[in-house]
C-alpha positions, 0 to 999 in steps of 0.5 A: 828752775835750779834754785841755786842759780837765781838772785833770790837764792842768792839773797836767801843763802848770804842771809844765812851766812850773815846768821852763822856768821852772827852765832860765832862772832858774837853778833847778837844784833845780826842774829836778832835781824836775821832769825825770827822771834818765833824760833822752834829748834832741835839741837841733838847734842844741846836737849833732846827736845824742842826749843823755842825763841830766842834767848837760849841763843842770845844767852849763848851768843853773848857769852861766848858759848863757842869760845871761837874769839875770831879763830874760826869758820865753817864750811857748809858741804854737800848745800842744797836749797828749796826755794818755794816762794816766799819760804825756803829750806836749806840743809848741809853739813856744817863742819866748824874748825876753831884755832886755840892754843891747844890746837885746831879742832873740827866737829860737825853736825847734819843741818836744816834751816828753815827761812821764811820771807817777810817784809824785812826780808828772809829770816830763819824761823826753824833749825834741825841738826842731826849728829853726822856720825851713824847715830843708834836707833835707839839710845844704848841705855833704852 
């Protein structure tokens, strides 16, 4: 079976959309709905460790760490999902492109989000970024 073709895939990758769409409009609700409280995630360029919950996101998100003010969108490229059975693992590159005054900029970032199926429906319960550029082996001061 082509996870990418049935319905519940469907489900599983417009329930990531609505959370990317929550982290850079400033959604907090949508966010909290759509990601589980037991979070554990890594973000390369944020620390280099483990975070877990919610309310660095929430910090963030209510503060508007992304300074996207409606002048934004993603691009999800190479998507590709496993679906197994009540969990699924989605992983792209995520490019953002922001419009400011200053002009438009793009960054992206290798990712994984794990999602998990509960009786509220699918949330995302871990998140993997990696840099999207041939990183060292080993920090260039080690």
């Amino acid at each position: 079976m082509n996870a990418n073709d049935n319905s519940e895939a469907q489900v599983v990758w417009a329930t990531v959309h609505r959370h990317l769409q929550a982290i850079f409009s400033r959604d907090a609700e949508t966010y909290r709905a759509t990601t589980a409280a037991e979070l554990s995630l890594y973000e390369w360029f944020v620390a280099p460790h483990r975070m877990d919950g919610l309310d660095f996101h929430l910090f963030m998100i209510e503060n508007n760490w992304s300074k996207a003010e409606g002048n934004f969108r993603y691009d999800l490229w190479e998507p590709r999902l496993q679906l197994y059975g009540d969990t699924a693992v989605v992983s792209y590159t995520f490019m953002l492109t922001l419009a400011a005054a200053e002009g438009i900029t793009q960054q992206s970032h290798n990712e994984s989000r794990v999602l998990v199926k509960g009786s509220d429906g699918w949330r995302v319960v871990h998140v993997h970024k990696s840099p999207a550029w041939p990183a060292p082996y080993r920090p260039a001061n080690a």
